[in-house]
mmCIF file of the protein (N, C-alpha, C, O) and its ligand, coordinates in Angstrom:
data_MODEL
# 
_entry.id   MODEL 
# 
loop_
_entity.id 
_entity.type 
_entity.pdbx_number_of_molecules 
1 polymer     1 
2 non-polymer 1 
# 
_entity_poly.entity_id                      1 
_entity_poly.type                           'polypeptide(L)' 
_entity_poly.nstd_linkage                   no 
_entity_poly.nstd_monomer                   no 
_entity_poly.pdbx_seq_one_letter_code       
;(UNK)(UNK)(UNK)(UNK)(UNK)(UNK)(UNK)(UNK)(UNK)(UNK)(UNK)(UNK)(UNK)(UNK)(UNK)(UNK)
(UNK)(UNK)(UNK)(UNK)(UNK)(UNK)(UNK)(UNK)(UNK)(UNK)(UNK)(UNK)(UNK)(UNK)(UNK)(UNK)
(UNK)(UNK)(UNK)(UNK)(UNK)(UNK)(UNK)(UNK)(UNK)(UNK)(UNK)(UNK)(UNK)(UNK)(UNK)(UNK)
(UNK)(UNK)(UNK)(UNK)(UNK)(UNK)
;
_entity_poly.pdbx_seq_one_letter_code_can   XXXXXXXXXXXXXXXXXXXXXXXXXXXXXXXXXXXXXXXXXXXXXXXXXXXXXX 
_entity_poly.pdbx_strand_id                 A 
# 
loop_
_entity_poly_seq.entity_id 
_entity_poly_seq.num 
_entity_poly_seq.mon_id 
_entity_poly_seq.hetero 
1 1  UNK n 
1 2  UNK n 
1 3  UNK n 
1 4  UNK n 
1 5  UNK n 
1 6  UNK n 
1 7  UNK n 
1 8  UNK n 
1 9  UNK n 
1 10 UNK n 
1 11 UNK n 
1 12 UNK n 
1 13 UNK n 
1 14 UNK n 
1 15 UNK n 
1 16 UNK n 
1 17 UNK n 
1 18 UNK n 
1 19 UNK n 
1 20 UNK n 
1 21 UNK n 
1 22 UNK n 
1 23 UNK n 
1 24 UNK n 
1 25 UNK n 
1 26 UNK n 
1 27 UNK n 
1 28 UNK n 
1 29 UNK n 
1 30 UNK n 
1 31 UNK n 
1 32 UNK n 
1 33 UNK n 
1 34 UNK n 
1 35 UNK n 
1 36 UNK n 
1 37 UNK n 
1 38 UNK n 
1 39 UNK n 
1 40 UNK n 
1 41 UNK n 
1 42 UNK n 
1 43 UNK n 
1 44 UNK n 
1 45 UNK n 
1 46 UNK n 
1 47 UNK n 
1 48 UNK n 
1 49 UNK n 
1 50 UNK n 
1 51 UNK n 
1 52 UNK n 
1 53 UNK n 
1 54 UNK n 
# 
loop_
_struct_asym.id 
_struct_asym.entity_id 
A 1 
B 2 
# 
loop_
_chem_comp.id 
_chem_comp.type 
_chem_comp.mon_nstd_flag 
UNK 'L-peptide linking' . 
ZN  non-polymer         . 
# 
_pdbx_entity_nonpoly.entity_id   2 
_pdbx_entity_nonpoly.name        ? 
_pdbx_entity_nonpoly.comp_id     ZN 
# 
_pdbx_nonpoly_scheme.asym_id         B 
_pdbx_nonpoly_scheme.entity_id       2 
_pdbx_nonpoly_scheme.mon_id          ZN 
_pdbx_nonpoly_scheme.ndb_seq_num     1 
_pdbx_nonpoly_scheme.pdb_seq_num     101 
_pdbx_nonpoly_scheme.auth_seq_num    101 
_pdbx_nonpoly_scheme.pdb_mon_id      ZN 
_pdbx_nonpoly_scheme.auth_mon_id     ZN 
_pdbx_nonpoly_scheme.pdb_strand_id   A 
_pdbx_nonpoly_scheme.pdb_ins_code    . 
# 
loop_
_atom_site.group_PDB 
_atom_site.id 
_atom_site.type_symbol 
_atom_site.label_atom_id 
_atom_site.label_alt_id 
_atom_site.label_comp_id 
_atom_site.label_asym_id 
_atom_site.label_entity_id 
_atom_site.label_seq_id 
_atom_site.pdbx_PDB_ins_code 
_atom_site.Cartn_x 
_atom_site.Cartn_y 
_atom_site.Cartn_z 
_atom_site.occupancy 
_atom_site.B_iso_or_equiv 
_atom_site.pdbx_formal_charge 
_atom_site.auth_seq_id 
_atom_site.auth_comp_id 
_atom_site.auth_asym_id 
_atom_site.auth_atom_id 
_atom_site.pdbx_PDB_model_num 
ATOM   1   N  N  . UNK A 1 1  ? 143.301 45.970 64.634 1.00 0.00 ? 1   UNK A N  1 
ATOM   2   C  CA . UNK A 1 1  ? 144.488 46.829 64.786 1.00 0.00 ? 1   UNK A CA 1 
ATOM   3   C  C  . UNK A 1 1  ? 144.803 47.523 63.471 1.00 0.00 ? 1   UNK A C  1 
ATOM   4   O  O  . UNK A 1 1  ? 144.646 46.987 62.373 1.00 0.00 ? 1   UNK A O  1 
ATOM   5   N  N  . UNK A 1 2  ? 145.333 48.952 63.694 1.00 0.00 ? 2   UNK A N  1 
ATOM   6   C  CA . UNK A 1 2  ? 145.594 49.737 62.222 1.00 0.00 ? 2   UNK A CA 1 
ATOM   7   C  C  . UNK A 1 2  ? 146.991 49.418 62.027 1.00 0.00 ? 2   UNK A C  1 
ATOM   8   O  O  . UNK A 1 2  ? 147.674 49.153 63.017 1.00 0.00 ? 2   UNK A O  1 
ATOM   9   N  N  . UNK A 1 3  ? 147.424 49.413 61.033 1.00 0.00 ? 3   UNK A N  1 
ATOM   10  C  CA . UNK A 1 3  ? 148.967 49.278 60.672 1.00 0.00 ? 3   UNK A CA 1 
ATOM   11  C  C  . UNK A 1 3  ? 149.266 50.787 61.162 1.00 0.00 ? 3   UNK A C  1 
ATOM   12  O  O  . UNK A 1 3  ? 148.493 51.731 61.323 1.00 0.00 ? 3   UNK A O  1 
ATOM   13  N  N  . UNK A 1 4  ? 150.596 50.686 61.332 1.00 0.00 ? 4   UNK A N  1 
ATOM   14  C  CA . UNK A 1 4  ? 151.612 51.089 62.305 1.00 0.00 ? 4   UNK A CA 1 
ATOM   15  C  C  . UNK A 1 4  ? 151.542 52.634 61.253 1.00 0.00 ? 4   UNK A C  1 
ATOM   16  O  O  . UNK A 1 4  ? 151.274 53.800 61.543 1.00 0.00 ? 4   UNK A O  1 
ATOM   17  N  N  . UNK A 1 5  ? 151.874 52.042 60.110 1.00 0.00 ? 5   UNK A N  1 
ATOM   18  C  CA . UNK A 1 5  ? 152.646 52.842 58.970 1.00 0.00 ? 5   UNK A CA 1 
ATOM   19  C  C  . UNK A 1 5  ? 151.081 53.936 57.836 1.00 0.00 ? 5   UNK A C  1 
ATOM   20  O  O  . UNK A 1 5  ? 150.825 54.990 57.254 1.00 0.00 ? 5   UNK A O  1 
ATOM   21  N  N  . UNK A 1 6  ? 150.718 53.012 58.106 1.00 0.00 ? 6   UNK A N  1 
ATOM   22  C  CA . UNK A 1 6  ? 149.289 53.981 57.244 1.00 0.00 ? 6   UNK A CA 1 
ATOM   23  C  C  . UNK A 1 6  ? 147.853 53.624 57.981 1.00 0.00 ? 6   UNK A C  1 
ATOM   24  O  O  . UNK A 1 6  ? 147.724 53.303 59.162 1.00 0.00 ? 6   UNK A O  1 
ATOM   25  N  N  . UNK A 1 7  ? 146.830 53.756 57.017 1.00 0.00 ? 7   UNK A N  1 
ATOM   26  C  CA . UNK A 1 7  ? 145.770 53.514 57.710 1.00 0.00 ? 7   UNK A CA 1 
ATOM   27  C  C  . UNK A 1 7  ? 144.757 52.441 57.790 1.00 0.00 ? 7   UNK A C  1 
ATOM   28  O  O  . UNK A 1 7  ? 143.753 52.190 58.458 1.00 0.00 ? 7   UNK A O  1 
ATOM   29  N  N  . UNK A 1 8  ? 145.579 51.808 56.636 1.00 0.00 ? 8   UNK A N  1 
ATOM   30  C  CA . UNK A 1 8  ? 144.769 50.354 56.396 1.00 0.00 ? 8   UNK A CA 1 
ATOM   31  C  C  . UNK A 1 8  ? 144.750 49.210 57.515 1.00 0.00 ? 8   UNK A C  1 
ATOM   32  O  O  . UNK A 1 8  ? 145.463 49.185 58.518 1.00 0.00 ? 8   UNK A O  1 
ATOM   33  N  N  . UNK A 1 9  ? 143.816 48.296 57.147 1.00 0.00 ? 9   UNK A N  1 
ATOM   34  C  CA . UNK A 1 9  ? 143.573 47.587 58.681 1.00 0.00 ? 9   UNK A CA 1 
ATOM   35  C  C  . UNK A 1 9  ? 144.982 46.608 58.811 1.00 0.00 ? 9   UNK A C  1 
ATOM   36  O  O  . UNK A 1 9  ? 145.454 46.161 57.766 1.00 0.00 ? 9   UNK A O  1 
ATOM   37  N  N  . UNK A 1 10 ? 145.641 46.285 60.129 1.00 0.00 ? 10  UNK A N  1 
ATOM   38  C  CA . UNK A 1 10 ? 147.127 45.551 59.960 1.00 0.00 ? 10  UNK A CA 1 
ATOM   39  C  C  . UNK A 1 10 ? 146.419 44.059 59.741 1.00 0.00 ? 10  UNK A C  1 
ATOM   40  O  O  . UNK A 1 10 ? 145.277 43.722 60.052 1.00 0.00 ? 10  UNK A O  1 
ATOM   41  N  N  . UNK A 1 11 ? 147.202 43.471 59.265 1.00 0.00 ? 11  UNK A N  1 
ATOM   42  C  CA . UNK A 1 11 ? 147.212 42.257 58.588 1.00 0.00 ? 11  UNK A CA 1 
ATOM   43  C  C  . UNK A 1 11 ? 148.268 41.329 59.559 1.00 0.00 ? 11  UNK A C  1 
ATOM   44  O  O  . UNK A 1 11 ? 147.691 40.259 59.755 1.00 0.00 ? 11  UNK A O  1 
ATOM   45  N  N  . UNK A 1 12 ? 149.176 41.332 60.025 1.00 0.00 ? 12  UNK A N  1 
ATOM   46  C  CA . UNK A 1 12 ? 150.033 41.232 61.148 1.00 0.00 ? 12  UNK A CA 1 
ATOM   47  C  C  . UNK A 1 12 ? 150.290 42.189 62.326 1.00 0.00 ? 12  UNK A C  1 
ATOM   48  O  O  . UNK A 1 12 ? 150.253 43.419 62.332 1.00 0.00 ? 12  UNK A O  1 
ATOM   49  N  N  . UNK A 1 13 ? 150.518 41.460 63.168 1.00 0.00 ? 13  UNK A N  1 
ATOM   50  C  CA . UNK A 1 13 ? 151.010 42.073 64.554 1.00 0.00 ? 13  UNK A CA 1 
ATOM   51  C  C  . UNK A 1 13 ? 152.135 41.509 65.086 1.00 0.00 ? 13  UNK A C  1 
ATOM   52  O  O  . UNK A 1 13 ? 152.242 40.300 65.290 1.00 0.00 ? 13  UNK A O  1 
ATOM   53  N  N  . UNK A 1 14 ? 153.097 42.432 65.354 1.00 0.00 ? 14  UNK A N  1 
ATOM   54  C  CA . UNK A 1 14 ? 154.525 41.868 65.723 1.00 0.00 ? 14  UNK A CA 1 
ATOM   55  C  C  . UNK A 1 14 ? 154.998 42.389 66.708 1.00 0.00 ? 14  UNK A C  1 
ATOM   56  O  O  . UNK A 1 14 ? 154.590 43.542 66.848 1.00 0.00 ? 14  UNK A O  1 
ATOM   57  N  N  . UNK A 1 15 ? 155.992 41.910 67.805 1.00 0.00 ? 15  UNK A N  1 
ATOM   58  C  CA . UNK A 1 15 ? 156.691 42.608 68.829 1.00 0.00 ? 15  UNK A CA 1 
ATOM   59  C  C  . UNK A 1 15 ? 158.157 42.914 68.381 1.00 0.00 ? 15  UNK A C  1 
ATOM   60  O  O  . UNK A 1 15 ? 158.965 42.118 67.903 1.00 0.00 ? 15  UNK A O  1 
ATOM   61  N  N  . UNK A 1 16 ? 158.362 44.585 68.710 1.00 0.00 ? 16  UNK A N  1 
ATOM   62  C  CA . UNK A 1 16 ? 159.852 45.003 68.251 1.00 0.00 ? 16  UNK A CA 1 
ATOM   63  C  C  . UNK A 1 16 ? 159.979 46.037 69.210 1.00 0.00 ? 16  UNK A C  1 
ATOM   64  O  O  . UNK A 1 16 ? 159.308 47.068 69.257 1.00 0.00 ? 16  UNK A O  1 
ATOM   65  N  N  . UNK A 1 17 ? 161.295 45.529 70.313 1.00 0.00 ? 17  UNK A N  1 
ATOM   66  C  CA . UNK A 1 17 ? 161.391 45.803 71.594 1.00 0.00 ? 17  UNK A CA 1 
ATOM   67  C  C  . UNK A 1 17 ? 160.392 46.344 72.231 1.00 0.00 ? 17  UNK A C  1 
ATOM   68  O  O  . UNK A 1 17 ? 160.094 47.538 72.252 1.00 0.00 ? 17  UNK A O  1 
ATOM   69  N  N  . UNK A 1 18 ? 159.916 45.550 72.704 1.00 0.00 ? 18  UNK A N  1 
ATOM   70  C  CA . UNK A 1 18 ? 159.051 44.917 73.321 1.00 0.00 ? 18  UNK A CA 1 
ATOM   71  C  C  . UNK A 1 18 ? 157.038 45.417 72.733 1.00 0.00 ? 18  UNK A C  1 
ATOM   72  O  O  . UNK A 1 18 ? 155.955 44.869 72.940 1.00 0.00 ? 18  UNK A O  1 
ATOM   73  N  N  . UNK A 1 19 ? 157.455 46.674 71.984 1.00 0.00 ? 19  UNK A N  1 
ATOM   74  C  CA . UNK A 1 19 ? 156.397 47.187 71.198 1.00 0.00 ? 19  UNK A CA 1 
ATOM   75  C  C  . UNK A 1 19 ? 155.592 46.332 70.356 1.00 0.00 ? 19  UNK A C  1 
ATOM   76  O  O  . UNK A 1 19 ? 156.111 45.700 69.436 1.00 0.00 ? 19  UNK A O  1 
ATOM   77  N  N  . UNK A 1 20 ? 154.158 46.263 70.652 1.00 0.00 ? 20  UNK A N  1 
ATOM   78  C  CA . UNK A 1 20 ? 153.534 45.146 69.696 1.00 0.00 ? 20  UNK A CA 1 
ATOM   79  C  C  . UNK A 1 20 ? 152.727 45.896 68.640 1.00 0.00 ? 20  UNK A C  1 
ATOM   80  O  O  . UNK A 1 20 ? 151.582 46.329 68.770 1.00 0.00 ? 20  UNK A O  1 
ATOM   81  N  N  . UNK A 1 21 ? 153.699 45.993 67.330 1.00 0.00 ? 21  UNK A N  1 
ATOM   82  C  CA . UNK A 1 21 ? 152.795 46.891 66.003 1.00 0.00 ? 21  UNK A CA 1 
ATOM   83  C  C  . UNK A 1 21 ? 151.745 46.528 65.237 1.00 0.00 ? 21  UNK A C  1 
ATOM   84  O  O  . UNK A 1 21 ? 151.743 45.298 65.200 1.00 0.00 ? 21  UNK A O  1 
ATOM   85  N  N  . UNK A 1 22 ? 150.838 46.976 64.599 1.00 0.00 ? 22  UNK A N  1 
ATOM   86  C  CA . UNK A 1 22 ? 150.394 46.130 63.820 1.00 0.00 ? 22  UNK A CA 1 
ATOM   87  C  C  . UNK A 1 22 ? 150.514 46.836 62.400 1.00 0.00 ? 22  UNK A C  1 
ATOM   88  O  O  . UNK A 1 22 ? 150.471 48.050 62.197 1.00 0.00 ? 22  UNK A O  1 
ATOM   89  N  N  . UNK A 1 23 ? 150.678 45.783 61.420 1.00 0.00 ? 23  UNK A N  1 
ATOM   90  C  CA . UNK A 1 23 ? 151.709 45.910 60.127 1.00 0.00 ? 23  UNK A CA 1 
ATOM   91  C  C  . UNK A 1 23 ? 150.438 45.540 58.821 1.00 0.00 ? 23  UNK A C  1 
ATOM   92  O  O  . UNK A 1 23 ? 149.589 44.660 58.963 1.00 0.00 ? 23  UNK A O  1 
ATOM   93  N  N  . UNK A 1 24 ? 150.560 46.406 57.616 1.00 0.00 ? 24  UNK A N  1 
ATOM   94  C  CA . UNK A 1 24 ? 148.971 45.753 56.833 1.00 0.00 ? 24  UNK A CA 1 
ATOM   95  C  C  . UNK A 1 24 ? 150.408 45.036 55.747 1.00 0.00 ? 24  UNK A C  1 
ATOM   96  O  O  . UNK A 1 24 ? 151.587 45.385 55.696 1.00 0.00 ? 24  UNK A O  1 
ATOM   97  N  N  . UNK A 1 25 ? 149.646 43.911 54.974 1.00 0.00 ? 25  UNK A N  1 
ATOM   98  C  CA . UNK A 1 25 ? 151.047 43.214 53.743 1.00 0.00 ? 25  UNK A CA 1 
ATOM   99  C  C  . UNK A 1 25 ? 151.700 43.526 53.398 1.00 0.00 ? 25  UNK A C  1 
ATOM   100 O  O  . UNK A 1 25 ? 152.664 42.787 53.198 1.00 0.00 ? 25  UNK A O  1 
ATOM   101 N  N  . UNK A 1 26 ? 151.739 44.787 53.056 1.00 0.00 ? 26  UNK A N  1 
ATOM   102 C  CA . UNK A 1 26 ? 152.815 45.839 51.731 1.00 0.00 ? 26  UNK A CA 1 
ATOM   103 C  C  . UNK A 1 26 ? 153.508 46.291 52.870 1.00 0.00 ? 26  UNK A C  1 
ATOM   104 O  O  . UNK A 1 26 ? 154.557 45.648 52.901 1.00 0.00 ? 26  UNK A O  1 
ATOM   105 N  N  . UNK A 1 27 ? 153.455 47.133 53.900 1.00 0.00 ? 27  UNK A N  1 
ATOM   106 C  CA . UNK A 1 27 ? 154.401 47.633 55.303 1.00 0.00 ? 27  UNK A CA 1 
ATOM   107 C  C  . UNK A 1 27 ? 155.089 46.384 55.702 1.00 0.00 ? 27  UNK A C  1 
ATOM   108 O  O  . UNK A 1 27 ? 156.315 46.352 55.593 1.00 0.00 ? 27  UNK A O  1 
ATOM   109 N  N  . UNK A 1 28 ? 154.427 45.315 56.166 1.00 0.00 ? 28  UNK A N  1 
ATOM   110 C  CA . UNK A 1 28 ? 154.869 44.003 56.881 1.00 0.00 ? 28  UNK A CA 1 
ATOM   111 C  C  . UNK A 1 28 ? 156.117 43.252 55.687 1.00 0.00 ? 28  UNK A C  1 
ATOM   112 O  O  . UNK A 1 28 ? 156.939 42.445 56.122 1.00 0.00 ? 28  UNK A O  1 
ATOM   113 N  N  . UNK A 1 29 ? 156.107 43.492 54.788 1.00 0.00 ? 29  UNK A N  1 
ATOM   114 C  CA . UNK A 1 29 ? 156.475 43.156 53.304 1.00 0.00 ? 29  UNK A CA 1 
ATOM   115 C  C  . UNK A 1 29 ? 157.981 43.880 53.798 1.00 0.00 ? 29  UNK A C  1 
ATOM   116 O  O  . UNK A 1 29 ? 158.982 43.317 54.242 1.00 0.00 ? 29  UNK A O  1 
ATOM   117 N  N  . UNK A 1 30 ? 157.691 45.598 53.495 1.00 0.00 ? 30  UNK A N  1 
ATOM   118 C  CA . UNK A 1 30 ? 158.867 46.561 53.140 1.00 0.00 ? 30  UNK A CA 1 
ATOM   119 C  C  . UNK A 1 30 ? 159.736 46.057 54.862 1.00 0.00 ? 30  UNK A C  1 
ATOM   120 O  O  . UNK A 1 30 ? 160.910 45.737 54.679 1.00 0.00 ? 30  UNK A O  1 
ATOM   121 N  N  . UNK A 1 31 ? 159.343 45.991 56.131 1.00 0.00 ? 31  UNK A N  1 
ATOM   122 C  CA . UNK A 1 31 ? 159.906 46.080 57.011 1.00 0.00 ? 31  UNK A CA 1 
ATOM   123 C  C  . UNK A 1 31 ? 160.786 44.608 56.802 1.00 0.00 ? 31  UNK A C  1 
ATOM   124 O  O  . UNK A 1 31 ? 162.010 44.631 56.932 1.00 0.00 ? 31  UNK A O  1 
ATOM   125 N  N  . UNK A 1 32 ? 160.277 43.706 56.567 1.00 0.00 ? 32  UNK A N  1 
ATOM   126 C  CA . UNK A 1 32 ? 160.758 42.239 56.018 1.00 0.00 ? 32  UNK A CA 1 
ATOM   127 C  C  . UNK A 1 32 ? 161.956 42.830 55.195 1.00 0.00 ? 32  UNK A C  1 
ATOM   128 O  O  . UNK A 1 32 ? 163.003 42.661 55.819 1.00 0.00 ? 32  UNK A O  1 
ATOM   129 N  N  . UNK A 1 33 ? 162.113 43.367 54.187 1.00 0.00 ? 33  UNK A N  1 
ATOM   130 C  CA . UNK A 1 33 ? 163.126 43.356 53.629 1.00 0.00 ? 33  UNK A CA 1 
ATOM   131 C  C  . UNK A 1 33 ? 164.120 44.201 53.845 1.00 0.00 ? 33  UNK A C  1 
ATOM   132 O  O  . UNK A 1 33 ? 165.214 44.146 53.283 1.00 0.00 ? 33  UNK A O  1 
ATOM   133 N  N  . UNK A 1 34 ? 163.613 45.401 55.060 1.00 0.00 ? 34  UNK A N  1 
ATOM   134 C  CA . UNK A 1 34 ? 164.900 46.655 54.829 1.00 0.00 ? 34  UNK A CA 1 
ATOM   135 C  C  . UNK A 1 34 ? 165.510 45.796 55.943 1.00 0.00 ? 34  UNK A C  1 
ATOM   136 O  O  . UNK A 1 34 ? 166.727 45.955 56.031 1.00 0.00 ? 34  UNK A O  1 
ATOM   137 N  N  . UNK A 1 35 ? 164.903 44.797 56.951 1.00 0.00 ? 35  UNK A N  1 
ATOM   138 C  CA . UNK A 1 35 ? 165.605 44.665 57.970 1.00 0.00 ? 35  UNK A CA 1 
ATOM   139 C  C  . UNK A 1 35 ? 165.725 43.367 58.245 1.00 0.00 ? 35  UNK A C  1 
ATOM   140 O  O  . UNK A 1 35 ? 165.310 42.821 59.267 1.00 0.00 ? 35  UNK A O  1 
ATOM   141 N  N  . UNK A 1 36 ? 166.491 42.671 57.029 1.00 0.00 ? 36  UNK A N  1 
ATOM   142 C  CA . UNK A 1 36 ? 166.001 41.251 57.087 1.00 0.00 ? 36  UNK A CA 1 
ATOM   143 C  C  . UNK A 1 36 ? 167.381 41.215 57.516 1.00 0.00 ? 36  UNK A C  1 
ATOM   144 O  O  . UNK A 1 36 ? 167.926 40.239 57.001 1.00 0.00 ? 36  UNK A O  1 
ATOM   145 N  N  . UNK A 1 37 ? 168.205 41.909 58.281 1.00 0.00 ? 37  UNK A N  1 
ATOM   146 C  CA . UNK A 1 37 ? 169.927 41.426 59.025 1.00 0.00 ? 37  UNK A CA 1 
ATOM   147 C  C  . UNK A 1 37 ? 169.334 42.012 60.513 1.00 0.00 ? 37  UNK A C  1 
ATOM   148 O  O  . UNK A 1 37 ? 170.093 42.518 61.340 1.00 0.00 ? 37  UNK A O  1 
ATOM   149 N  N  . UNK A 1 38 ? 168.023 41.886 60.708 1.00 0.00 ? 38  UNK A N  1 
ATOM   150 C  CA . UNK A 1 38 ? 168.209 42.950 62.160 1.00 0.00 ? 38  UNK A CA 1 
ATOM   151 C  C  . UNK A 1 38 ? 167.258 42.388 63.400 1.00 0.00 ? 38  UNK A C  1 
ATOM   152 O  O  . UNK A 1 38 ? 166.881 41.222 63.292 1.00 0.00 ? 38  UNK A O  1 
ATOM   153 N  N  . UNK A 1 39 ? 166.995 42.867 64.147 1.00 0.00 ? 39  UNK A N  1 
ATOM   154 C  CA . UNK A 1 39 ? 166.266 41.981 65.402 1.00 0.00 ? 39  UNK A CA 1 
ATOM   155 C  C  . UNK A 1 39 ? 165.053 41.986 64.761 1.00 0.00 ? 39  UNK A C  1 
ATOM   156 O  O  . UNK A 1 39 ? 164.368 40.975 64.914 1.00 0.00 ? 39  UNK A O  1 
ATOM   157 N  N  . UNK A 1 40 ? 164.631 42.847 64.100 1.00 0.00 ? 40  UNK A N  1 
ATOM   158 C  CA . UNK A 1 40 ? 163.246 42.694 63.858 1.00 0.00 ? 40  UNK A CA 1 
ATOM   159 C  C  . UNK A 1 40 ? 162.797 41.298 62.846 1.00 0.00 ? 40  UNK A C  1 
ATOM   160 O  O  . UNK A 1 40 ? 161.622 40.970 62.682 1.00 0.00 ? 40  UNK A O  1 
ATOM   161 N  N  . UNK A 1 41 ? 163.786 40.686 62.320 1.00 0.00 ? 41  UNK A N  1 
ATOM   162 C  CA . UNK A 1 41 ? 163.393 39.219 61.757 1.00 0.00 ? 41  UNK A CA 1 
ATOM   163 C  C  . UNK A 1 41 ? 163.967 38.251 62.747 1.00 0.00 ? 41  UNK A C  1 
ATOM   164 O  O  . UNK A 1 41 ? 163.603 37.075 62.752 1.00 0.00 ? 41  UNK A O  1 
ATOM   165 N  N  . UNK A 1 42 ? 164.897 38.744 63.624 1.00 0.00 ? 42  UNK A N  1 
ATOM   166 C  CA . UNK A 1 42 ? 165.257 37.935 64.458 1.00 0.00 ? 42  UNK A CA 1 
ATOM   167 C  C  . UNK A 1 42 ? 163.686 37.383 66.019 1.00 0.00 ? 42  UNK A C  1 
ATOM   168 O  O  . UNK A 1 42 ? 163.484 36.385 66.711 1.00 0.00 ? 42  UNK A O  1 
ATOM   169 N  N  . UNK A 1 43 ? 163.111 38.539 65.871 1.00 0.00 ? 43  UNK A N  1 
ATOM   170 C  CA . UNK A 1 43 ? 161.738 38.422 67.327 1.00 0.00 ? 43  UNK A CA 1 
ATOM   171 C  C  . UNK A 1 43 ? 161.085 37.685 66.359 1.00 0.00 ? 43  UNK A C  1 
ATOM   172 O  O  . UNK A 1 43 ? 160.778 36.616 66.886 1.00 0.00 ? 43  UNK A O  1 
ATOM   173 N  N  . UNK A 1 44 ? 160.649 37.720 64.996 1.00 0.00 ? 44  UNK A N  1 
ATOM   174 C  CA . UNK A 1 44 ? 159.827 36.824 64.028 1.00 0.00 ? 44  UNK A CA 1 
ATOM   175 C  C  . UNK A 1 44 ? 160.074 35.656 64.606 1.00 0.00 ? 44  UNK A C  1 
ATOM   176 O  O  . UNK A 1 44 ? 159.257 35.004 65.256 1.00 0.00 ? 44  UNK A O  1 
ATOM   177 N  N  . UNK A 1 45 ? 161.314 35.336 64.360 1.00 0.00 ? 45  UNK A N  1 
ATOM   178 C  CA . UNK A 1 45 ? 161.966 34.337 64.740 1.00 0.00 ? 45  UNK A CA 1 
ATOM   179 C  C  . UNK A 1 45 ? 161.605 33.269 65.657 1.00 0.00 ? 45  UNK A C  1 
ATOM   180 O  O  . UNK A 1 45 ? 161.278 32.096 65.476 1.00 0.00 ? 45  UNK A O  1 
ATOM   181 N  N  . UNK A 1 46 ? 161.778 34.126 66.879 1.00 0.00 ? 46  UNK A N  1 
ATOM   182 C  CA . UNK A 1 46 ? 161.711 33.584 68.027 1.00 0.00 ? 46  UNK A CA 1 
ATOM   183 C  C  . UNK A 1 46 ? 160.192 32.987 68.110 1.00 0.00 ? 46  UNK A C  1 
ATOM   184 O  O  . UNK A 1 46 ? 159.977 31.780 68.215 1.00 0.00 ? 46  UNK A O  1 
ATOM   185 N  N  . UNK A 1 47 ? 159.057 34.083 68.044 1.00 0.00 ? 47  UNK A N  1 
ATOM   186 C  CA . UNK A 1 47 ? 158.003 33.772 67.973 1.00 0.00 ? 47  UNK A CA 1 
ATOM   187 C  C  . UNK A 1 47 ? 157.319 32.381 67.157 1.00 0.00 ? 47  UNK A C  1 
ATOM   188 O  O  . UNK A 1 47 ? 156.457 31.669 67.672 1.00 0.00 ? 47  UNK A O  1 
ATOM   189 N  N  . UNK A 1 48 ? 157.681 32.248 66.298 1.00 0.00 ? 48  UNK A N  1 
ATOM   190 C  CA . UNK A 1 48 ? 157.529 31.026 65.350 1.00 0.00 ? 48  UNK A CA 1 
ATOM   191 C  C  . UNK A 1 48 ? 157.932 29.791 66.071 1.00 0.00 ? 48  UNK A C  1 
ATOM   192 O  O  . UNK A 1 48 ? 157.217 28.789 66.078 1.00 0.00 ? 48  UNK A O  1 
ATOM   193 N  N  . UNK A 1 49 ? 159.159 29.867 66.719 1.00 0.00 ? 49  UNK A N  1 
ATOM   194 C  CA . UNK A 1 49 ? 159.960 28.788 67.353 1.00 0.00 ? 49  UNK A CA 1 
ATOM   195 C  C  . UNK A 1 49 ? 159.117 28.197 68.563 1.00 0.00 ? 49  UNK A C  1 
ATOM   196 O  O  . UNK A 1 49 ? 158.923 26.998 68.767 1.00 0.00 ? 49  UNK A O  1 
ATOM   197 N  N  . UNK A 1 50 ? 158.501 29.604 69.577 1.00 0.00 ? 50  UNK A N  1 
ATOM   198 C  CA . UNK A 1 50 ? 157.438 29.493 70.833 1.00 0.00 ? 50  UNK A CA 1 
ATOM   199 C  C  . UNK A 1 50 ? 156.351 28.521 69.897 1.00 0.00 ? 50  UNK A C  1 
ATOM   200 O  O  . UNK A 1 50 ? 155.874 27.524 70.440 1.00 0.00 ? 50  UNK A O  1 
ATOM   201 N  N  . UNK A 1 51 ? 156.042 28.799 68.701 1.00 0.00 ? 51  UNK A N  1 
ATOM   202 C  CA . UNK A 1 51 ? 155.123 28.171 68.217 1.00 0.00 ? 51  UNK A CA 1 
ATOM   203 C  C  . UNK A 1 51 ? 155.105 26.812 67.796 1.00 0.00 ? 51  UNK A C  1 
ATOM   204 O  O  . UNK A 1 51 ? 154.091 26.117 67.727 1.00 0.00 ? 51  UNK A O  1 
ATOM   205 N  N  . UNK A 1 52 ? 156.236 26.466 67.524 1.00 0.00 ? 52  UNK A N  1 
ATOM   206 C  CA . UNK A 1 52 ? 156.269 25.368 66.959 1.00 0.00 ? 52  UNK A CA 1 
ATOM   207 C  C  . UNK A 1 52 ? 156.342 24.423 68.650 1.00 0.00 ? 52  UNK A C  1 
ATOM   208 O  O  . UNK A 1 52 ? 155.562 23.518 68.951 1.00 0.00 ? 52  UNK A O  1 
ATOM   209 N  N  . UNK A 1 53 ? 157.216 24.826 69.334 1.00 0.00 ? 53  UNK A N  1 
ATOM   210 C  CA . UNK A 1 53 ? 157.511 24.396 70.183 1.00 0.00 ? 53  UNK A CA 1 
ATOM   211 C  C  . UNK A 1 53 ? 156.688 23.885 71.408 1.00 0.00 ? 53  UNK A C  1 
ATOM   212 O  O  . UNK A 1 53 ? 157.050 23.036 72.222 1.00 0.00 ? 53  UNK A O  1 
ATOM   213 N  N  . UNK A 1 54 ? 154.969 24.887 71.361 1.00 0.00 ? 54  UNK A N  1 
ATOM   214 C  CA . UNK A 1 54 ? 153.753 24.401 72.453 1.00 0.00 ? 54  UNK A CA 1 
ATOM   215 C  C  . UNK A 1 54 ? 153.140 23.528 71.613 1.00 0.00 ? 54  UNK A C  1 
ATOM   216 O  O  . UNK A 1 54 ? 152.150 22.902 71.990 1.00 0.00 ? 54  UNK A O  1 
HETATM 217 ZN ZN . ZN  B 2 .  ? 150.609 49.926 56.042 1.00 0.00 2 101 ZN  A ZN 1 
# 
């Protein structure tokens, strides 16, 4: 998968309503911090929790 934001290969893949992006470190990084009050760390969230949880 290409990151969302440029052209480098994504390094993560995330769902943000209901969209599944894929993000390379430095993008996955900047989105982490502009929106670390917003759903988009909140679906992180969730996902981790599905994980811990199976
Ligand atoms: Zn990028």
């Amino acid at each position: 998968m290409q990151c969302h934001y440029c052209d480098r290969e994504a390094e993560v893949a995330v769902e943000k309503d209901a969209l599944k992006v894929g993000l390379c470190e430095e993008h996955f990084r900047d989105r982490m911090s502009e929106l670390a009050d917003g759903d988009f760390v909140e679906g992180v969230e969730q996902d981790l929790d599905i994980d811990r949880e199976s």
